[in-house]
N, CA, C and O of each residue as an XYZ file, in Angstrom:
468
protein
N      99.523     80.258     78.678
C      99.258     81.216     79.726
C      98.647     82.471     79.107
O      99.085     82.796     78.004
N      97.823     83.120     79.590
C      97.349     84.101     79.200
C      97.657     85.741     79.295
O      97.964     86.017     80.455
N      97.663     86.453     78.763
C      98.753     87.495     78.500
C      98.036     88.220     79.989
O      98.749     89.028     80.586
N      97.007     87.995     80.406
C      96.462     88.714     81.573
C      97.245     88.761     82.623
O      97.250     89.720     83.395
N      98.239     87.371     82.797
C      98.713     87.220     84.051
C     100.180     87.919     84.126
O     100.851     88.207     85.117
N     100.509     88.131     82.439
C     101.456     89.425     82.789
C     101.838     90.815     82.888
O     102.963     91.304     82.986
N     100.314     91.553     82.830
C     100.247     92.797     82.575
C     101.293     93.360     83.594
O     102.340     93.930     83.286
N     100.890     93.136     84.711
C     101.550     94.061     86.087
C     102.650     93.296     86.262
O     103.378     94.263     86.485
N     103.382     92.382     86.348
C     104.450     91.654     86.071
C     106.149     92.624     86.337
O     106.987     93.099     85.570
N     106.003     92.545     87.765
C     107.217     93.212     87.888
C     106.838     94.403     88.723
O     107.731     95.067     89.248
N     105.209     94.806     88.927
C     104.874     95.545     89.944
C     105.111     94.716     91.277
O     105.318     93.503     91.305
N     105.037     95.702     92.564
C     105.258     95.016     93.871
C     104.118     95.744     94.815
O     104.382     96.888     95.183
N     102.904     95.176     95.221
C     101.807     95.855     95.992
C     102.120     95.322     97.730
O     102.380     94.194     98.148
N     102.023     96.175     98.218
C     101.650     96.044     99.768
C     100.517     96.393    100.091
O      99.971     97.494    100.024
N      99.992     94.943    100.624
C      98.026     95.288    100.803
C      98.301     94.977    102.760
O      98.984     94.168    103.388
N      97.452     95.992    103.118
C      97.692     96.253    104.466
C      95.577     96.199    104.625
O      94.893     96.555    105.584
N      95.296     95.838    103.786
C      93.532     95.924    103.483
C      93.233     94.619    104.546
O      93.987     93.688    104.832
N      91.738     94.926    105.059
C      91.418     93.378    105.627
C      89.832     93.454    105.070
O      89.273     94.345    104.430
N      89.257     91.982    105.639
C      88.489     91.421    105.064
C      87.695     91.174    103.622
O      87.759     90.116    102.996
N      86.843     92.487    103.158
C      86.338     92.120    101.589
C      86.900     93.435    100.578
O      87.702     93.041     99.731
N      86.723     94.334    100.551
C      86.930     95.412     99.103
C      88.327     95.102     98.578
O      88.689     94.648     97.492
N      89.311     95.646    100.148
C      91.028     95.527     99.569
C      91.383     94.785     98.838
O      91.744     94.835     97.662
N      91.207     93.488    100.097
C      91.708     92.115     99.454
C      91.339     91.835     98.183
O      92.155     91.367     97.388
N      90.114     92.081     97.859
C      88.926     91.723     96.226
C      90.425     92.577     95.263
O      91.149     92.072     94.405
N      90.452     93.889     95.800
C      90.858     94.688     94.687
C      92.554     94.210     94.510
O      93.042     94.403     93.396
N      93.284     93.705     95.396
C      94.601     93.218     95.218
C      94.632     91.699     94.803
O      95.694     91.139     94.527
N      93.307     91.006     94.771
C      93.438     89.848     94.236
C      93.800     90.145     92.637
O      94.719     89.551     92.074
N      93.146     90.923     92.119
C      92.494     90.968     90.625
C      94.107     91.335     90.088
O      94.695     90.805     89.145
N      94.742     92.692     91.240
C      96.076     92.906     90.754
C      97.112     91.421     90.803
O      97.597     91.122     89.712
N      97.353     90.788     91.622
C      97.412     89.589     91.563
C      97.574     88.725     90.483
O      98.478     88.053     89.987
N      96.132     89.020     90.239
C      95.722     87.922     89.078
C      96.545     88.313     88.120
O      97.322     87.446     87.721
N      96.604     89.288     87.666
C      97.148     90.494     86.114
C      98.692     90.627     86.591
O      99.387     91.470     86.026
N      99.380     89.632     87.854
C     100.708     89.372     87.787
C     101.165     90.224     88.398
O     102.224     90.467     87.819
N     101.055     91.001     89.384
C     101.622     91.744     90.279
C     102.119     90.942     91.552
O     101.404     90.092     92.083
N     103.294     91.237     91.975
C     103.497     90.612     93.300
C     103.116     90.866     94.737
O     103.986     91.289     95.498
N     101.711     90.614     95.242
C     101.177     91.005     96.346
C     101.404     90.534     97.628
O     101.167     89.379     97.981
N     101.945     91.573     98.463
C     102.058     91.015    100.119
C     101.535     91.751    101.190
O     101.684     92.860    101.705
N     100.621     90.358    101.396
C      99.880     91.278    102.507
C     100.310     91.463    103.663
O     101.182     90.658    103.990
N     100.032     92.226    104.426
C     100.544     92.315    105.670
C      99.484     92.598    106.336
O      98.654     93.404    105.915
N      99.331     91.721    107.916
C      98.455     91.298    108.595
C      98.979     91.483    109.852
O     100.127     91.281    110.248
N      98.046     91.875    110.416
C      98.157     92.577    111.961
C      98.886     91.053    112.463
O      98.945     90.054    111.747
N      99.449     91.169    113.975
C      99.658     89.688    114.569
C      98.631     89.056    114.626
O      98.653     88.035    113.938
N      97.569     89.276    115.262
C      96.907     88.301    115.254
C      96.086     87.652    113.975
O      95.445     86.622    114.184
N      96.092     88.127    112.898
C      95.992     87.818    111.297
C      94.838     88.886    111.186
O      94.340     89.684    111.980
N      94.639     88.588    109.963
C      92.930     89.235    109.156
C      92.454     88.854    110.012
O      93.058     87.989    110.647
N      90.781     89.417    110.592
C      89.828     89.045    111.047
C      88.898     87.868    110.252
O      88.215     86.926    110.654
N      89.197     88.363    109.043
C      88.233     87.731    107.672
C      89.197     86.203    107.955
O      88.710     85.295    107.282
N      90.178     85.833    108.617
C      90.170     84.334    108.792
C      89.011     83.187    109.774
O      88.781     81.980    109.842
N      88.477     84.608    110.481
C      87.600     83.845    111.299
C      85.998     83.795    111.245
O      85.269     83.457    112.178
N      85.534     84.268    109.755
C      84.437     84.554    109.471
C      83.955     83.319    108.703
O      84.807     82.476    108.426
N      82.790     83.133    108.358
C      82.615     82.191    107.107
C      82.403     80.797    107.229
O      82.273     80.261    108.330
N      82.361     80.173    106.140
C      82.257     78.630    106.038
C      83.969     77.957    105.992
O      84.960     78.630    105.706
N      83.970     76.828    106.267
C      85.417     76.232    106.483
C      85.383     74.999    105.093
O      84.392     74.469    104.591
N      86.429     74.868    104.842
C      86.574     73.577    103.722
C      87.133     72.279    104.601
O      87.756     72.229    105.661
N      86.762     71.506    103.922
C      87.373     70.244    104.887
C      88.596     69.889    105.525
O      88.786     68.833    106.128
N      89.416     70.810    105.370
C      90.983     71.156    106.051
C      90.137     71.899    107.341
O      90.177     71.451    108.487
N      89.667     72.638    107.100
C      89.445     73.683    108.770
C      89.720     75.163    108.269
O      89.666     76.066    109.103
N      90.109     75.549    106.509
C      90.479     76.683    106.087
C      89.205     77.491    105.495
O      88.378     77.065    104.689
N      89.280     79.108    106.267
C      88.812     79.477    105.730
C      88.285     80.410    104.207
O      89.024     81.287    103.761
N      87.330     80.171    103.727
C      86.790     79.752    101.885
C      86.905     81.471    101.956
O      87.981     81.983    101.647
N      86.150     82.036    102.231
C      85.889     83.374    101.888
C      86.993     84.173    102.206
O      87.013     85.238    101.589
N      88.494     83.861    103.468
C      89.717     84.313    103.318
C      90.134     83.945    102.425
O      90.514     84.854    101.687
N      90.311     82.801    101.986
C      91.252     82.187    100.893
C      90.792     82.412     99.607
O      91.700     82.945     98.970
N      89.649     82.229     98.828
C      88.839     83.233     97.812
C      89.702     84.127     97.636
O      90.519     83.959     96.730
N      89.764     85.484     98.566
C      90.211     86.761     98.090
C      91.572     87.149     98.572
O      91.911     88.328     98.674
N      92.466     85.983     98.911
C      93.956     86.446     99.259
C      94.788     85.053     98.633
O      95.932     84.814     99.020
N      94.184     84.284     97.763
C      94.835     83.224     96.965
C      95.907     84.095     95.884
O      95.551     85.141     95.341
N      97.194     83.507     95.691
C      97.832     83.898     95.101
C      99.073     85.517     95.667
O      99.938     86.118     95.031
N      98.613     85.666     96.919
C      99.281     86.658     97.973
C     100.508     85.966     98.769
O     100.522     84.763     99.028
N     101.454     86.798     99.096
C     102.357     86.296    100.259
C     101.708     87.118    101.238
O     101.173     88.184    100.933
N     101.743     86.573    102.621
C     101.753     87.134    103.203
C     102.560     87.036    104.928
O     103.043     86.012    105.411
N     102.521     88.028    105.404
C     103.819     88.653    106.311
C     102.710     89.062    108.005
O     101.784     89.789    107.644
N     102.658     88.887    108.977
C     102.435     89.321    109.846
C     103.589     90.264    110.501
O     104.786     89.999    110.606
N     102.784     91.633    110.979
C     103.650     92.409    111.598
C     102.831     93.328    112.394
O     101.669     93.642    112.139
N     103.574     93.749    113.425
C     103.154     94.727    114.355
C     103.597     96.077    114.134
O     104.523     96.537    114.802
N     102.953     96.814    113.164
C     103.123     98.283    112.570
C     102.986     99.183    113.606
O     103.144    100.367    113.306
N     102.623     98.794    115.238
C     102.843     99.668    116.535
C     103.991     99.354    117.100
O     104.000     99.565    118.313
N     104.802     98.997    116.728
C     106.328     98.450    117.511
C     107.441     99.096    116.077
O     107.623     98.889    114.878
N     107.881     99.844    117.031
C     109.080    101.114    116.156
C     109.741    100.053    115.339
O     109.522    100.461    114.199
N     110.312     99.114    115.239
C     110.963     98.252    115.145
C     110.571     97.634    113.495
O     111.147     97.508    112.414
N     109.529     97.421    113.957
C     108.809     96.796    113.044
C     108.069     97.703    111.859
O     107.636     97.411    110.744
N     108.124     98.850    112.568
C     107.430    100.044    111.551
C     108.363    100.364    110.717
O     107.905    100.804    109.663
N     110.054    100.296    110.796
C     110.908    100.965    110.111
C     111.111     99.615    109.128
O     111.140     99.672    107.899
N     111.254     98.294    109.988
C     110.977     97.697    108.417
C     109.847     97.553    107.479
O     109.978     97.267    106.289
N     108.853     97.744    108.018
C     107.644     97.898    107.039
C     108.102     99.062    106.248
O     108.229     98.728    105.070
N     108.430    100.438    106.479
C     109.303    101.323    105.726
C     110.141    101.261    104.777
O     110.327    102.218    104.027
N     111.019     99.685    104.623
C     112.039     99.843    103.986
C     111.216     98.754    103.303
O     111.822     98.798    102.232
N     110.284     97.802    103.111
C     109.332     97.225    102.397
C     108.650     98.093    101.377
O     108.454     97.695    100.228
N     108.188     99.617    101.926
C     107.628    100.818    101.371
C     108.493    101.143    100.194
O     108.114    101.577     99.107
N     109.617    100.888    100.544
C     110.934    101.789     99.553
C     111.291    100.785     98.342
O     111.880    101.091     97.306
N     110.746     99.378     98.751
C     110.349     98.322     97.625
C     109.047     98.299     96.664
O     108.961     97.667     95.612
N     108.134     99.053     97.197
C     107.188     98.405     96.430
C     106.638     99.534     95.330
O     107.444    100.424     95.058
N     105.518     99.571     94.768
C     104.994    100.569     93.405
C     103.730    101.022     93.958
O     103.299    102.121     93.609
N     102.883    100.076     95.038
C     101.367    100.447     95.450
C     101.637    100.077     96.986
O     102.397     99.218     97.431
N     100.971    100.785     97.531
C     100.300    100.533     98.778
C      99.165    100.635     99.111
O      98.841    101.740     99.547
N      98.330     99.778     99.061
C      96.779     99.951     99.343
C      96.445     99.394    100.960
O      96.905     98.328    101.368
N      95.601    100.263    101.775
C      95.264    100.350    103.183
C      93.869    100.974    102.896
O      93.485    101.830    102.099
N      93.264    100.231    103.838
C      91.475    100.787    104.519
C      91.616    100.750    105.569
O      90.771    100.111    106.197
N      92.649    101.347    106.274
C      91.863    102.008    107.571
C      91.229    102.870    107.975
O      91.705    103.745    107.253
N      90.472    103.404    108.594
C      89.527    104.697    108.856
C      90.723    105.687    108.904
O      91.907    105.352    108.912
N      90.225    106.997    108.934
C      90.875    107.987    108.472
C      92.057    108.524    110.296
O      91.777    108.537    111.494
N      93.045    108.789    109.665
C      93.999    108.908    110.697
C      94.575    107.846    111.294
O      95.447    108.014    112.147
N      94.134    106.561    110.899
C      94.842    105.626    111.392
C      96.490    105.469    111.127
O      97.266    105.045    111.982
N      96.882    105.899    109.755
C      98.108    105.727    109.197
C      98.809    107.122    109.932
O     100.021    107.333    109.949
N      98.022    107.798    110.386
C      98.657    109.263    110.730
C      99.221    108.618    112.081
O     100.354    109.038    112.319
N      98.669    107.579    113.168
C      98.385    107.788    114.208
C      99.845    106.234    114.417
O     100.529    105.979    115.408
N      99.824    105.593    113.159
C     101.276    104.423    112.728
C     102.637    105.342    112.552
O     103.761    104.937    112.252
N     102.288    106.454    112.775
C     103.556    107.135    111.621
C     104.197    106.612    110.284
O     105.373    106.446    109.962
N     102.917    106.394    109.565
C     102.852    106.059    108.376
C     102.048    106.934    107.453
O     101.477    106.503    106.452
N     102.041    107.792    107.724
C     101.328    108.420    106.174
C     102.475    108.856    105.400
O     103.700    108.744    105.355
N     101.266    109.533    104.676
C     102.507    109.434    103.157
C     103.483    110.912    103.308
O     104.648    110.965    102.915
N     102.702    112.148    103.997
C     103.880    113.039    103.909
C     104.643    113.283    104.489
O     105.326    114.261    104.184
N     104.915    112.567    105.569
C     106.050    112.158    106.416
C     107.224    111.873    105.709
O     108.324    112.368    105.954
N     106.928    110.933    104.681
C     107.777    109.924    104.548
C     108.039    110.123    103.120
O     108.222    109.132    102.414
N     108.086    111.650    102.477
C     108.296    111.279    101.320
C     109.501    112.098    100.830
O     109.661    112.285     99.624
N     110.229    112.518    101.616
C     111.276    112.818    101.888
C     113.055    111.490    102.200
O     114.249    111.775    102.291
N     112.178    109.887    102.272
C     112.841    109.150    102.462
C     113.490    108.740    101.257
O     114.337    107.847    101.285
């Protein structure tokens, strides 16, 4: 095995990213042994419905850049669900998100809210 896959080894990322940059950039953490979970709106990534399909019916260009991810569907607009995504927060080392600006403000999720927890 190659020492690459244990650099981050014991980090914990929450990728809340969709379709190409995030995902690209939490694969690579991934790769270098970090434990990545994505979390995906209910109705999933969009990037599942883009692209070419493999002979299962799966899509190549989702699976490409979220191979080696767990991932979690959740509804980060339902209080419920926001406070456990919160206590997921209080687990992990990274959180990486691309949403346009104020979106996390507008989840009651930004960061200076919550750093008092």
């Amino acid at each position: 095995m190659s020492a690459l896959n244990s650099w981050l080894a014991g980090i914990r990322v929450l990728d809340l990213s969709q379709y190409l940059p995030g995902p690209l950039a939490t694969l690579f953490l991934a790769d270098f042994g970090a434990d990545v979970l994505k979390i995906e709106p209910p109705r999933g990534d969009e990037m599942r419905n883009l692209g070419p399909r493999d002979a299962a019916g799966r899509p190549l260009f989702y699976e490409s850049v979220n191979g080696g991810k767990s991932v979690r569907r959740m509804d980060l607009k339902d209080p419920q669900v926001r406070e456990a995504f919160l206590q997921l927060v209080d687990t992990a080392d990274v959180l990486l998100e691309t949403f346009r600006p104020g979106v996390m403000a507008r989840l009651d999720l930004d960061y200076a809210p919550h750093l008092e927890r």
